[in-house]
Chimera marker file (.cmm) of the C-alpha trace (Angstrom):
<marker_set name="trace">
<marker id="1" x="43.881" y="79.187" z="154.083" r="1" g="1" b="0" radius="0.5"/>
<marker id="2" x="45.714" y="80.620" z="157.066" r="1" g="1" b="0" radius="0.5"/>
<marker id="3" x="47.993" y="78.585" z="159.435" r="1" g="1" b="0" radius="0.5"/>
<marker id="4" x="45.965" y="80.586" z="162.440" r="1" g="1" b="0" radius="0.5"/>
<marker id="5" x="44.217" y="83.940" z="163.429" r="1" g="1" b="0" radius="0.5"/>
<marker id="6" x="44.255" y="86.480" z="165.962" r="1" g="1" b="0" radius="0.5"/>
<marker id="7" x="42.316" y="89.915" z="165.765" r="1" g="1" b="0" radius="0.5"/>
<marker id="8" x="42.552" y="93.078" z="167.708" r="1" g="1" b="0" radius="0.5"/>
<marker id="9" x="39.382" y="94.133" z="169.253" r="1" g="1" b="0" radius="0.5"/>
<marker id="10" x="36.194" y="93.855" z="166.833" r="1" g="1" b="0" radius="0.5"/>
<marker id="11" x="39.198" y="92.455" z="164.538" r="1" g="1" b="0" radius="0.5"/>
<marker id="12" x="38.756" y="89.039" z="167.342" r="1" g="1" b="0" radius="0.5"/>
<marker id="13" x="35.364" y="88.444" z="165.440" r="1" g="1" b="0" radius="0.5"/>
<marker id="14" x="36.425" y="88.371" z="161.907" r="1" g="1" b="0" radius="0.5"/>
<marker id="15" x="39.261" y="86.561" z="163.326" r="1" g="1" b="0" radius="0.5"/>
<marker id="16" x="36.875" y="83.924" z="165.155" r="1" g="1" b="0" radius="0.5"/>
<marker id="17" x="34.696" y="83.610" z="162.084" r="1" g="1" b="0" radius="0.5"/>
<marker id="18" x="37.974" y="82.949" z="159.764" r="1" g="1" b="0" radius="0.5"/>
<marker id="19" x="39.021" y="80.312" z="162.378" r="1" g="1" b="0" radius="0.5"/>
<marker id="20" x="35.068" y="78.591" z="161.738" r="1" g="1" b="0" radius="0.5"/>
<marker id="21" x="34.749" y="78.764" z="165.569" r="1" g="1" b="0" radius="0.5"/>
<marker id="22" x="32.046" y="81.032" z="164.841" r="1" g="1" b="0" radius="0.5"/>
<marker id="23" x="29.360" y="81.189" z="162.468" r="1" g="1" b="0" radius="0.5"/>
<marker id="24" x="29.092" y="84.091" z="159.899" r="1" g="1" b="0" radius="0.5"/>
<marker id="25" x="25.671" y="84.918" z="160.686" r="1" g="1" b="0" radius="0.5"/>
<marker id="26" x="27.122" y="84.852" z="164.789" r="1" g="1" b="0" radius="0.5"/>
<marker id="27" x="29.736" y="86.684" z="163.752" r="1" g="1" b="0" radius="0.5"/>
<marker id="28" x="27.565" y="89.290" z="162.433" r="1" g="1" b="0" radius="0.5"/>
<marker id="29" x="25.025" y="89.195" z="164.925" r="1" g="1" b="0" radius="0.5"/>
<marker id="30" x="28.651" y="89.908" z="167.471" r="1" g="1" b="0" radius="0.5"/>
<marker id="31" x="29.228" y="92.813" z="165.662" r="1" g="1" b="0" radius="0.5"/>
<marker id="32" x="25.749" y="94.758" z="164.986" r="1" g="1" b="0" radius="0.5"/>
<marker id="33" x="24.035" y="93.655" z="168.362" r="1" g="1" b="0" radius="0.5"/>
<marker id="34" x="27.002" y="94.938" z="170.667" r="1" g="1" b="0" radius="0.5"/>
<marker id="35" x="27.918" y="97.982" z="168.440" r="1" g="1" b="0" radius="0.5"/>
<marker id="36" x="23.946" y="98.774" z="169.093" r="1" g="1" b="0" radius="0.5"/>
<marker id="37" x="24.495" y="97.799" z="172.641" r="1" g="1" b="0" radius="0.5"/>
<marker id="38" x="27.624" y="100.427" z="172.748" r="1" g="1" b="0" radius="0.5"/>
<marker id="39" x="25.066" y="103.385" z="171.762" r="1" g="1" b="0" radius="0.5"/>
<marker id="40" x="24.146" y="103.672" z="175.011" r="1" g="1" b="0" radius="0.5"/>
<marker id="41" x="27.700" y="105.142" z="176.413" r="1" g="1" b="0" radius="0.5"/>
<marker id="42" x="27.999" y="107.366" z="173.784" r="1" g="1" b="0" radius="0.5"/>
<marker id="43" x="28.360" y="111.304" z="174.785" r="1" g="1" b="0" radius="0.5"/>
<marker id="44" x="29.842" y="110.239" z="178.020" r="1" g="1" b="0" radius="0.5"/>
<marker id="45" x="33.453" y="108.813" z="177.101" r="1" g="1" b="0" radius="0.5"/>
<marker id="46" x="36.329" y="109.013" z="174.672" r="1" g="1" b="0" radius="0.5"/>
<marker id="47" x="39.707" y="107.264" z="174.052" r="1" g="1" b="0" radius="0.5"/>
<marker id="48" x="42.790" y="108.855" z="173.436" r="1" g="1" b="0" radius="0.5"/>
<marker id="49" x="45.983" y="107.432" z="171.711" r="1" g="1" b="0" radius="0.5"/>
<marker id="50" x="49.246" y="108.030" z="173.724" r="1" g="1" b="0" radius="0.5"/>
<marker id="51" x="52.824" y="107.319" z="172.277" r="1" g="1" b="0" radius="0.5"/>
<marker id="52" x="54.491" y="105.800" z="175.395" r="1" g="1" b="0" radius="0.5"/>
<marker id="53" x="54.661" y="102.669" z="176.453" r="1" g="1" b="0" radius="0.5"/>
<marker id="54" x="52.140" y="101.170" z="178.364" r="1" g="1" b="0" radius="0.5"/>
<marker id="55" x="54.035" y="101.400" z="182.151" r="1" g="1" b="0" radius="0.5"/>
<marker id="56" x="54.882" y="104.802" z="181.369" r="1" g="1" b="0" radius="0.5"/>
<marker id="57" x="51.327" y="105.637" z="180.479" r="1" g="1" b="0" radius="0.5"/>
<marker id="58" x="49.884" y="103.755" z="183.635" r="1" g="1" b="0" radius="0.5"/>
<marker id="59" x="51.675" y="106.052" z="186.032" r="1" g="1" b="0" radius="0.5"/>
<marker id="60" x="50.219" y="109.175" z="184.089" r="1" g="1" b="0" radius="0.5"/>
<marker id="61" x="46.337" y="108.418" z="184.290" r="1" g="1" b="0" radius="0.5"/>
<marker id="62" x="43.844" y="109.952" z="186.257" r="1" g="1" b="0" radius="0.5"/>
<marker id="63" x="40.925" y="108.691" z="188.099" r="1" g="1" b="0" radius="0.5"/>
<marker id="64" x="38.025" y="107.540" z="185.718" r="1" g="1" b="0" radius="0.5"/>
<marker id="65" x="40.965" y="107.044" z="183.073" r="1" g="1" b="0" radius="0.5"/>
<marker id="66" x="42.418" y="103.250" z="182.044" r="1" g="1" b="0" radius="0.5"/>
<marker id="67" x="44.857" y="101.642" z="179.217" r="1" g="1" b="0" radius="0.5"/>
<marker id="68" x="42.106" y="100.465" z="176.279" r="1" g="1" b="0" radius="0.5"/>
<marker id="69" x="44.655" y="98.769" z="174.370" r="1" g="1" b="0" radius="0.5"/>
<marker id="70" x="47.936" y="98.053" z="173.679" r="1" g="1" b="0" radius="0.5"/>
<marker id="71" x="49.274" y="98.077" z="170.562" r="1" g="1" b="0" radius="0.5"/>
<marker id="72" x="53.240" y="97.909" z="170.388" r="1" g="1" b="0" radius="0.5"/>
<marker id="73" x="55.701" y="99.023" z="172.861" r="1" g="1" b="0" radius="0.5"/>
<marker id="74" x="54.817" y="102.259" z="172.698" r="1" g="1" b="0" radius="0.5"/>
<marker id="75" x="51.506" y="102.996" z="171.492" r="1" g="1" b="0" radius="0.5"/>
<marker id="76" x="48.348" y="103.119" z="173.860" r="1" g="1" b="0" radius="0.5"/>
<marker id="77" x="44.983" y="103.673" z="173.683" r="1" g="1" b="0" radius="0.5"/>
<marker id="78" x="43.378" y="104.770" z="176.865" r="1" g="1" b="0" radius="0.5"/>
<marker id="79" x="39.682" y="105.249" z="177.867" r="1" g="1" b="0" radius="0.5"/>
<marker id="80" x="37.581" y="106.607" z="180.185" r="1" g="1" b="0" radius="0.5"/>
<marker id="81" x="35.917" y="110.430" z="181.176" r="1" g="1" b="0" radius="0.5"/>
<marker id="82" x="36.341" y="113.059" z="179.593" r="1" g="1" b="0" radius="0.5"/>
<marker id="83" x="37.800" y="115.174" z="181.725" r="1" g="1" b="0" radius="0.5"/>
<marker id="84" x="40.435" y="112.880" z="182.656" r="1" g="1" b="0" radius="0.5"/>
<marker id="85" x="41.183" y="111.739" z="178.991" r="1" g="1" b="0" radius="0.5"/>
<marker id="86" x="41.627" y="116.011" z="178.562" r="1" g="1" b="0" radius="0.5"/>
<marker id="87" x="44.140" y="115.534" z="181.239" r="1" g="1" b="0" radius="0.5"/>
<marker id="88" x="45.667" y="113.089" z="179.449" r="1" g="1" b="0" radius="0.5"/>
<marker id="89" x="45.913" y="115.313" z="176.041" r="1" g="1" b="0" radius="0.5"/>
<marker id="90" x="47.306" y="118.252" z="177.996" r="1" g="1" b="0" radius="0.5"/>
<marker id="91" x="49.865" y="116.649" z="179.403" r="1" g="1" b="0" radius="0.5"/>
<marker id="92" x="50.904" y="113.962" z="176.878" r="1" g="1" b="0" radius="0.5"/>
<marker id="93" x="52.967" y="115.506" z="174.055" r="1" g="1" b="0" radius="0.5"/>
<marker id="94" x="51.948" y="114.115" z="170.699" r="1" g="1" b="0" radius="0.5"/>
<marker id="95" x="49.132" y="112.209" z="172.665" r="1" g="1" b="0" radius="0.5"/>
<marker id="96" x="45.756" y="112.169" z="170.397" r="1" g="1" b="0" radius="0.5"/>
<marker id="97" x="41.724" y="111.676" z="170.573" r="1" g="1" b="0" radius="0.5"/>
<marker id="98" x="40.243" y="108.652" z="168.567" r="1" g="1" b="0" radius="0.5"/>
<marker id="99" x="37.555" y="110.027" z="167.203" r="1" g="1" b="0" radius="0.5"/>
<marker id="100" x="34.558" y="108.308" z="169.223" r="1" g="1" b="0" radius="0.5"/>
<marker id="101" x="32.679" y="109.605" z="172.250" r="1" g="1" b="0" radius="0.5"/>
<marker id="102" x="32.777" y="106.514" z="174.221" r="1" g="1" b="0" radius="0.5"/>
<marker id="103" x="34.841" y="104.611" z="176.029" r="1" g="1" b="0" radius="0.5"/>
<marker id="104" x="35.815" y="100.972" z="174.730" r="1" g="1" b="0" radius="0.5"/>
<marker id="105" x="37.617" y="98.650" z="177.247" r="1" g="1" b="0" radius="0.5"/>
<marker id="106" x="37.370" y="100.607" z="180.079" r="1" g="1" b="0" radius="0.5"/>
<marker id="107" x="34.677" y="100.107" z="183.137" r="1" g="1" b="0" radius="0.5"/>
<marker id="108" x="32.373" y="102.292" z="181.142" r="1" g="1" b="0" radius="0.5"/>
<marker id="109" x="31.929" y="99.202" z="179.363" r="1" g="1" b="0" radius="0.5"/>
<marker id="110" x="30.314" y="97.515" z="182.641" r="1" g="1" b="0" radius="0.5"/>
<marker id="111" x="26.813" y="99.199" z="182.136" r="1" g="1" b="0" radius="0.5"/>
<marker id="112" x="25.774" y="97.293" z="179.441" r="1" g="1" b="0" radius="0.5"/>
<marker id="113" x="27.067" y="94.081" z="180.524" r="1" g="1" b="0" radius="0.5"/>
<marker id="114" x="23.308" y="92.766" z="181.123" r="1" g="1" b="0" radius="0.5"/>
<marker id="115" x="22.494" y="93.465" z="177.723" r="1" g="1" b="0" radius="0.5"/>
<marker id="116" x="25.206" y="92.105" z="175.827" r="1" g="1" b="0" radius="0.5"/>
<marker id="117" x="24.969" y="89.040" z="177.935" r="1" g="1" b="0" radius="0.5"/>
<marker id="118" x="21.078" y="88.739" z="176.462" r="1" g="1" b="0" radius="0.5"/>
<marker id="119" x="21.504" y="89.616" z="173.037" r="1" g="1" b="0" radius="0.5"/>
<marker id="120" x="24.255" y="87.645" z="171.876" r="1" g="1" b="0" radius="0.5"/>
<marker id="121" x="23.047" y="84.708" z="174.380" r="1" g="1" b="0" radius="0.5"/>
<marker id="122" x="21.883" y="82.842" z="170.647" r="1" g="1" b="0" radius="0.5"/>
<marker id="123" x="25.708" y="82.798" z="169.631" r="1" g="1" b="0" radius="0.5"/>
<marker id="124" x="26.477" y="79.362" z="169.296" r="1" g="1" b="0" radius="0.5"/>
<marker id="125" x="30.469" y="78.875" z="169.234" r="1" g="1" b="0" radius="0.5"/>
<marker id="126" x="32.200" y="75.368" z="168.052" r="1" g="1" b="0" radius="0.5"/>
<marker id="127" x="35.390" y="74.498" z="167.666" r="1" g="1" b="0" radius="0.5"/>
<marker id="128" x="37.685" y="76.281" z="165.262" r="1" g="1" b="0" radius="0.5"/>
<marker id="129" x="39.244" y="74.489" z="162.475" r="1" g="1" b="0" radius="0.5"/>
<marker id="130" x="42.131" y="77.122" z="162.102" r="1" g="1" b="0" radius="0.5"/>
<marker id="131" x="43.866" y="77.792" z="165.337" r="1" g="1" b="0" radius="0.5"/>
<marker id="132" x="42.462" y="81.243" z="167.020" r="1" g="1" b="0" radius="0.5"/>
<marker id="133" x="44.328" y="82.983" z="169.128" r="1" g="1" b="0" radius="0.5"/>
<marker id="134" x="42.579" y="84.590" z="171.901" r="1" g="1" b="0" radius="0.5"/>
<marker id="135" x="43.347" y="88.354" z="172.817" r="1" g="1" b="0" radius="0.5"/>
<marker id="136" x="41.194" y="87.914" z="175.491" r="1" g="1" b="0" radius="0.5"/>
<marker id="137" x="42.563" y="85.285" z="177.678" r="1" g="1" b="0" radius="0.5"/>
<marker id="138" x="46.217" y="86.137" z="176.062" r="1" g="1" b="0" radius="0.5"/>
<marker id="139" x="46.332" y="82.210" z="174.525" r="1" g="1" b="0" radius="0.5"/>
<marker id="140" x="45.635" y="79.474" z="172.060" r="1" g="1" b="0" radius="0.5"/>
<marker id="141" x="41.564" y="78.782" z="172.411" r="1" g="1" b="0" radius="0.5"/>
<marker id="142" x="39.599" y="76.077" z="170.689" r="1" g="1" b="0" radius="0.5"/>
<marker id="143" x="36.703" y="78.121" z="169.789" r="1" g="1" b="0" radius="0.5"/>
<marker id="144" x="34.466" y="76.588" z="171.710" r="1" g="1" b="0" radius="0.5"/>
<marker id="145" x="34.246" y="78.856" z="174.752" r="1" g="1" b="0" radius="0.5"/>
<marker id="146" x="33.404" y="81.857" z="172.474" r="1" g="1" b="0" radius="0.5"/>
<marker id="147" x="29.928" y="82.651" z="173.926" r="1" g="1" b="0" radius="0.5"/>
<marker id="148" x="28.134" y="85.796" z="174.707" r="1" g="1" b="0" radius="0.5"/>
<marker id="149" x="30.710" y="86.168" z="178.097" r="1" g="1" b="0" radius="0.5"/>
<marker id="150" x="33.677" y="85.753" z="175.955" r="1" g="1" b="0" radius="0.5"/>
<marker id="151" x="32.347" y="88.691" z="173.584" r="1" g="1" b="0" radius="0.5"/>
<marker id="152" x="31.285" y="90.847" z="176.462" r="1" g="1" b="0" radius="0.5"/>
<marker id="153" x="35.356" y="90.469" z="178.449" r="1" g="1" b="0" radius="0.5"/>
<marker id="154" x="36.339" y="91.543" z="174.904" r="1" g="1" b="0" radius="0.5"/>
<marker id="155" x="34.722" y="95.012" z="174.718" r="1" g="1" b="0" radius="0.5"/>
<marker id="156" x="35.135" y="95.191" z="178.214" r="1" g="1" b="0" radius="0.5"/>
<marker id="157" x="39.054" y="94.202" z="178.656" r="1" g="1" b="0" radius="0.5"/>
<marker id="158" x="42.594" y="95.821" z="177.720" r="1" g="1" b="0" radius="0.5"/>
<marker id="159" x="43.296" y="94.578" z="174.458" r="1" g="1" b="0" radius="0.5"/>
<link id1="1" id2="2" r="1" g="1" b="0" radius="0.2"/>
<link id1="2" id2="3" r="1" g="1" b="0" radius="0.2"/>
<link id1="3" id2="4" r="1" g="1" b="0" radius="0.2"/>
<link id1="4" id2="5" r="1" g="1" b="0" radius="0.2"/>
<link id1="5" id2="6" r="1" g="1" b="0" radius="0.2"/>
<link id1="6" id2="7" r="1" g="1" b="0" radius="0.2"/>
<link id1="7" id2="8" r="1" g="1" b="0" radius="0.2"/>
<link id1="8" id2="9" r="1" g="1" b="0" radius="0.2"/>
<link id1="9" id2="10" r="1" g="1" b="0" radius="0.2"/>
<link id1="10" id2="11" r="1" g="1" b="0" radius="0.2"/>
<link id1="11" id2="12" r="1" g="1" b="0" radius="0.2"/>
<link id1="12" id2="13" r="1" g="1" b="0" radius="0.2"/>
<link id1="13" id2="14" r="1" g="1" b="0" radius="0.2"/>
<link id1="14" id2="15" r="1" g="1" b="0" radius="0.2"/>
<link id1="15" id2="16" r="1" g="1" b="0" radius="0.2"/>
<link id1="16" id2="17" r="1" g="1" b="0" radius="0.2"/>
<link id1="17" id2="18" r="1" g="1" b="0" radius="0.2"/>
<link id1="18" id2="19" r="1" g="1" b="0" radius="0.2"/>
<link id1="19" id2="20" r="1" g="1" b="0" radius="0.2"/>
<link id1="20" id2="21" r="1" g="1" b="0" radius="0.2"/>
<link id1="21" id2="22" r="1" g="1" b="0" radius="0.2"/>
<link id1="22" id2="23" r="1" g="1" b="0" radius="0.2"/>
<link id1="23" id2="24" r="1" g="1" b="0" radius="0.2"/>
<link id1="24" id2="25" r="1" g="1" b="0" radius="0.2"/>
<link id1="25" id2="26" r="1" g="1" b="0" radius="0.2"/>
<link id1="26" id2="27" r="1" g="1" b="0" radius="0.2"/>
<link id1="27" id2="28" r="1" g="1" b="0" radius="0.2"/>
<link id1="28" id2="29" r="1" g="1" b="0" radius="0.2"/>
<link id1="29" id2="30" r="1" g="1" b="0" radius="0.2"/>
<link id1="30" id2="31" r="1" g="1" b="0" radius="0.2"/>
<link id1="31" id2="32" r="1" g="1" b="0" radius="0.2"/>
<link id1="32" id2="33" r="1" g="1" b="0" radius="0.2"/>
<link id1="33" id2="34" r="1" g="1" b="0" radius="0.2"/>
<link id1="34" id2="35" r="1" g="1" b="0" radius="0.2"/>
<link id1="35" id2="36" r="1" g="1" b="0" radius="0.2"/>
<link id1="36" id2="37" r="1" g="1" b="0" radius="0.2"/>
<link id1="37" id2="38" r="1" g="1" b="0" radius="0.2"/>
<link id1="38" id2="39" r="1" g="1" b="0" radius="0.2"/>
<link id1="39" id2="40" r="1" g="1" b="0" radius="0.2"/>
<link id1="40" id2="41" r="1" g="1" b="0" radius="0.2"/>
<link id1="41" id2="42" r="1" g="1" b="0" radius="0.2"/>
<link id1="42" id2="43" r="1" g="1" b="0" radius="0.2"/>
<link id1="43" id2="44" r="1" g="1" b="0" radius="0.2"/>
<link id1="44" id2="45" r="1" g="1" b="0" radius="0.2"/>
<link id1="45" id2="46" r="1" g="1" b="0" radius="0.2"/>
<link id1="46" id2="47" r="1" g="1" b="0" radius="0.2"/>
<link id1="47" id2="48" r="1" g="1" b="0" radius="0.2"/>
<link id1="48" id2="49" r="1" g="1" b="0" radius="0.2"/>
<link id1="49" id2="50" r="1" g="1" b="0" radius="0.2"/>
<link id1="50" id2="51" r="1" g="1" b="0" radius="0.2"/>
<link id1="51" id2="52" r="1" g="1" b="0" radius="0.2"/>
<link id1="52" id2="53" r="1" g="1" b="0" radius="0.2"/>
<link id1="53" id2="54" r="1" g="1" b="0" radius="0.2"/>
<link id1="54" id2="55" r="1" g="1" b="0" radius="0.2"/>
<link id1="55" id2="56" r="1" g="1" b="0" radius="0.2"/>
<link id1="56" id2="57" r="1" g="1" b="0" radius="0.2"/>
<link id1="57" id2="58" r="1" g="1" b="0" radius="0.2"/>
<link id1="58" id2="59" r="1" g="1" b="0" radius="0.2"/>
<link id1="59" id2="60" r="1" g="1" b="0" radius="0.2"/>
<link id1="60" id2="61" r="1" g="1" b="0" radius="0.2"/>
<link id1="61" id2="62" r="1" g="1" b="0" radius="0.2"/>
<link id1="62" id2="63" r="1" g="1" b="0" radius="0.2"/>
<link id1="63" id2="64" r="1" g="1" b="0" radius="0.2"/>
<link id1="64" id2="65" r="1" g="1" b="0" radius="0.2"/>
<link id1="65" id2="66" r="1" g="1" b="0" radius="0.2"/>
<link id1="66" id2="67" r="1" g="1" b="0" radius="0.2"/>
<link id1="67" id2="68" r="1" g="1" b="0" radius="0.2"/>
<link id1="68" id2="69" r="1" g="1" b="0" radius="0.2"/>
<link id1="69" id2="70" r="1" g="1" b="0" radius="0.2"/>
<link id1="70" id2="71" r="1" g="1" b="0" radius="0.2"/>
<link id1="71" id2="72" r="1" g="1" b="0" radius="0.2"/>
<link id1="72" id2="73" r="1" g="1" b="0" radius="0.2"/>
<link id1="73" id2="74" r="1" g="1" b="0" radius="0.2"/>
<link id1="74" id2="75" r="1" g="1" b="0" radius="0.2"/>
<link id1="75" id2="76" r="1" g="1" b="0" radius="0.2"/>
<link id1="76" id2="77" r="1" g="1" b="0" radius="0.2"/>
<link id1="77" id2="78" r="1" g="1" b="0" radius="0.2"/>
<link id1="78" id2="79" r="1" g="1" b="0" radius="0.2"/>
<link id1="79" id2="80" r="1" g="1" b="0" radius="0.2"/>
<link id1="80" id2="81" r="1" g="1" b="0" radius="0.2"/>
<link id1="81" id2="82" r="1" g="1" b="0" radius="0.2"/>
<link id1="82" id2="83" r="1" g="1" b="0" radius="0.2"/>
<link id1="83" id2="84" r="1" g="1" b="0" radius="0.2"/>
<link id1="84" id2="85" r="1" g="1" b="0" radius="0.2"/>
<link id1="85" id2="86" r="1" g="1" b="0" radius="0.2"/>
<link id1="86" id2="87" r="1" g="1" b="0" radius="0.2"/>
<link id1="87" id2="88" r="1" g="1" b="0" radius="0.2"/>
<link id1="88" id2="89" r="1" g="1" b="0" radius="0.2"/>
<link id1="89" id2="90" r="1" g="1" b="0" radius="0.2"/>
<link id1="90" id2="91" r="1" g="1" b="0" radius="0.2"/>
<link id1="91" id2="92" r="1" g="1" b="0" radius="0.2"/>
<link id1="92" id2="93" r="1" g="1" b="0" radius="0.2"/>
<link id1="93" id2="94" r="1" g="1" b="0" radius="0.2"/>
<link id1="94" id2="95" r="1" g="1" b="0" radius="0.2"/>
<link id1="95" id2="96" r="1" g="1" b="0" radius="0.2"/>
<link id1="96" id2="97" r="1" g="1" b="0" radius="0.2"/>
<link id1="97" id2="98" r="1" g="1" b="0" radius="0.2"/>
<link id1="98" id2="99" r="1" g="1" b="0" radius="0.2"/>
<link id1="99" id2="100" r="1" g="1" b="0" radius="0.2"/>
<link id1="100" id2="101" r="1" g="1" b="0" radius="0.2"/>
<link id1="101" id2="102" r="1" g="1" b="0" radius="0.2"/>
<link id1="102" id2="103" r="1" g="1" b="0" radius="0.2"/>
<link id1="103" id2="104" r="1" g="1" b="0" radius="0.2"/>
<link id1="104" id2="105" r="1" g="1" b="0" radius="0.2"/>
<link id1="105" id2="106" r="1" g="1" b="0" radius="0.2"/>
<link id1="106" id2="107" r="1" g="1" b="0" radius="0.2"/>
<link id1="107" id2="108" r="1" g="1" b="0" radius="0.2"/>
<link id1="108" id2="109" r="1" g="1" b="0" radius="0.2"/>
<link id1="109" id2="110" r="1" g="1" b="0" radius="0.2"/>
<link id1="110" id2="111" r="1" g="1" b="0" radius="0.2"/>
<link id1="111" id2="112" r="1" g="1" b="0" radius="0.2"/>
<link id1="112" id2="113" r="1" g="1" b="0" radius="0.2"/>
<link id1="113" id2="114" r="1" g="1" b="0" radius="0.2"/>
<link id1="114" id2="115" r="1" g="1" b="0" radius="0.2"/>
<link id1="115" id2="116" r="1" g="1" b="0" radius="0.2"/>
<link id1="116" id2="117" r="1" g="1" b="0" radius="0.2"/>
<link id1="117" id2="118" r="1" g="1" b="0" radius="0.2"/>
<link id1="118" id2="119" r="1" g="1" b="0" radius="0.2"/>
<link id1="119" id2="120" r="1" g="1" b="0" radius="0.2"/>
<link id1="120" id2="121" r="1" g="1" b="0" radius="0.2"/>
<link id1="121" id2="122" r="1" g="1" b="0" radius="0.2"/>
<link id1="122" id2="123" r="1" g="1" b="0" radius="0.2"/>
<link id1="123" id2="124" r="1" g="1" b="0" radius="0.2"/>
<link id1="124" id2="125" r="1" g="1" b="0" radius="0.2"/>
<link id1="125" id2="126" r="1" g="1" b="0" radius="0.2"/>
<link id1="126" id2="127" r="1" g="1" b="0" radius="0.2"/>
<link id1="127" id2="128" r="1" g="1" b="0" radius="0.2"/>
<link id1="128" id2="129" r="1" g="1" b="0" radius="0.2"/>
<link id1="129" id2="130" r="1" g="1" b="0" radius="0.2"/>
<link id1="130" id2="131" r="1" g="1" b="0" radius="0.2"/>
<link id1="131" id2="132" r="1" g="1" b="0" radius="0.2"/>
<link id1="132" id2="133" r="1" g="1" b="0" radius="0.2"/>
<link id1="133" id2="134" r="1" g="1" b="0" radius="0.2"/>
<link id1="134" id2="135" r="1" g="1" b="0" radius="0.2"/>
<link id1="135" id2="136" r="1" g="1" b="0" radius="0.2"/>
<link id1="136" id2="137" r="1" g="1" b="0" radius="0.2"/>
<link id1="137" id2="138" r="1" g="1" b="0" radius="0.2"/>
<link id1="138" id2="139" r="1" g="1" b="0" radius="0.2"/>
<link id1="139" id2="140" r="1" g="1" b="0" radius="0.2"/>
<link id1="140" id2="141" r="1" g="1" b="0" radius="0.2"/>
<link id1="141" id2="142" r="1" g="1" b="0" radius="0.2"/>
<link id1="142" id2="143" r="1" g="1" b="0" radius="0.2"/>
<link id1="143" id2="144" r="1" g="1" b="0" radius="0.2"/>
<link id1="144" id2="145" r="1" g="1" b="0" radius="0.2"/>
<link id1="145" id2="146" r="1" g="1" b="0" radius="0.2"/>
<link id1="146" id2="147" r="1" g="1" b="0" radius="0.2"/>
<link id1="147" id2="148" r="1" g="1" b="0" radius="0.2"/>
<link id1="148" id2="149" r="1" g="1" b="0" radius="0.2"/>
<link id1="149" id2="150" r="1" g="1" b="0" radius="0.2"/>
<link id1="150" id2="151" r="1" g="1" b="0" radius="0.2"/>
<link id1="151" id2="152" r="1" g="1" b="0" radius="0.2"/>
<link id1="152" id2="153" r="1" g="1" b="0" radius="0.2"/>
<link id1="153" id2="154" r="1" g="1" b="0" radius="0.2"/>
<link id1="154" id2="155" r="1" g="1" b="0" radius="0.2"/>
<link id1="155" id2="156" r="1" g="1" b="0" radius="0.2"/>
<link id1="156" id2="157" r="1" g="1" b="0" radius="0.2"/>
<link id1="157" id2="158" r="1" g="1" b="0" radius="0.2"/>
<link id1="158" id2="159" r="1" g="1" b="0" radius="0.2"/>
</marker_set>
């Protein structure tokens, strides 16, 4: 049994499910019903990984181009257009794609609010019984606040 959770992205859902402040069945339904709601950007956005840290990085992006994720002090994900994120590749050294043609965490993302929103409006969160830390709101959560919104800020947010 673990003394607590956190997850990185989709990782937040196993993590919330571990913690019991979500259901396995929600936690499944989090996972297929916004990965189906995600189809809809694809072909019209990318994410590139970028070996600098994440100030660095910010003063480099174009317009229609934002930091995804941050995952150690200097490794970045960014997302957004292509042509921006081809900016970013050309004049990054070592800088990569992530093999996916949309655009996670960025305002891409924003499109499909409504429909998130709807489909996972059934989730039914409750309070963990391992603590969960939240990626999304950058602290300790009970669990309980893990509804449809919460899952929607975390596809939509920096991670």
């Amino acid at each position: 049994r673990p003394d607590a959770v956190v997850g990185h992205s989709q990782g937040e859902i196993a993590a919330a499910v571990v913690a019991g402040a979500l259901s396995l069945e929600d936690g499944a339904r989090v996972v297929a019903l916004r990965s189906r709601a995600i189809t809809a950007l694809t072909g019209r956005g990318g994410m590139v990984s970028v070996p600098l840290p994440a100030d660095e990085v910010r003063t480099l992006l174009p317009e229609g181009v934002s930091v995804a994720a941050v995952n150690g002090p200097s490794s970045v994900v960014v997302a957004g257009d292509p042509a921006g994120l081809e900016t970013v590749l050309a004049s990054v050294e070592r800088a990569r794609p992530v093999p996916v043609d949309y655009a996670s965490h960025s305002t891409h993302v924003e499109e499909i609010r409504e429909e998130i929103l709807d489909v996972l409006a059934p989730v039914s969160p409750r309070t963990a019984s391992v603590p969960f830390f939240s990626t999304v709101d950058a602290q300790w959560a009970d669990g309980a606040g893990l509804d449809a919104g919460y899952w929607y800020r975390n596809l939509r947010r920096t991670v």
